[in-house]
C-alpha positions, 0 to 999 in steps of 0.5 A: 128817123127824118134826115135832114139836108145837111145829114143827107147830104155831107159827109160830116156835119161841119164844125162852122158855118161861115156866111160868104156875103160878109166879104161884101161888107154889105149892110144890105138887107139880103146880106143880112137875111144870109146872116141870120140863116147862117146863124139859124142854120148854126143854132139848128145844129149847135155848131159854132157861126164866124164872121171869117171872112173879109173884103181885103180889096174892092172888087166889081159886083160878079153879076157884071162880069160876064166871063168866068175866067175874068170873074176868077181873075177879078177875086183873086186875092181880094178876100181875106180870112181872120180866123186860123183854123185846125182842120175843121170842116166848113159850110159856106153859106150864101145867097146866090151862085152863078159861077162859083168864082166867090165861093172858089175864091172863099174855099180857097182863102178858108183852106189858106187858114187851115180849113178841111173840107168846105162845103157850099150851100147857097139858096138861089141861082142866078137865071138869064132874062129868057128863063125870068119871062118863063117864070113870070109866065108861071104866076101869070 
């Protein structure tokens, strides 16, 4: 039988997929490219997607913060959760981490509101200028 990631990779199948950039409140096309693959990721495995999570506050983009602890201090409070949860096991879908400050932040919210385990799963990692000129070098 063919593993997936998910059954290879957690421990329990989560009981909801959460879309982290929905605290953005963003309209952007990527935000809503990391929505539909929540929703698909949820479909797959007919577990049950929410939109938890809310910006309770503005915050500055994390991409601007060049210091972790400042990215940490500069979240803090600023998302909400508008769901109770019972235990359940989350996955946290996003597009991006460079530091983990927002998804630190959404496991802490969704912990807040009952959550049990959360698990992250983001498709893309934030690369320095030195390593883009490397990969263009590649398509060259």
């Amino acid at each position: 039988m063919n593993e997936t990631i998910l059954e290879r990779h957690l421990s329990e199948v989560p009981s909801a997929i959460i879309n982290a950039t929905a605290p953005l409140g963003n309209k952007k096309a990527w935000a809503i490219y990391i929505a539909l693959l929540a929703k698909g990721v949820a479909s797959r495995y007919g577990i049950p997607y929410q939109d938890a999570l809310y910006k309770r506050k503005v915050y500055r983009p994390m991409h601007s913060i060049p210091d972790h602890r400042e990215k940490e201090r500069e979240i803090a409070g600023k998302i909400g959760c508008q769901h109770r949860f019972n235990g359940e096991s989350i996955l946290l879908i996003d597009d991006t981490c460079i530091t983990g400050a927002t998804k630190q932040e959404c496991a802490t919210v969704l912990r807040a509101h009952g959550a049990g385990e959360v698990w992250s799963l983001v498709l893309g990692r934030m690369v320095n200028r030195k390593h883009l000129e490397i990969l263009r070098r590649y398509n060259e």
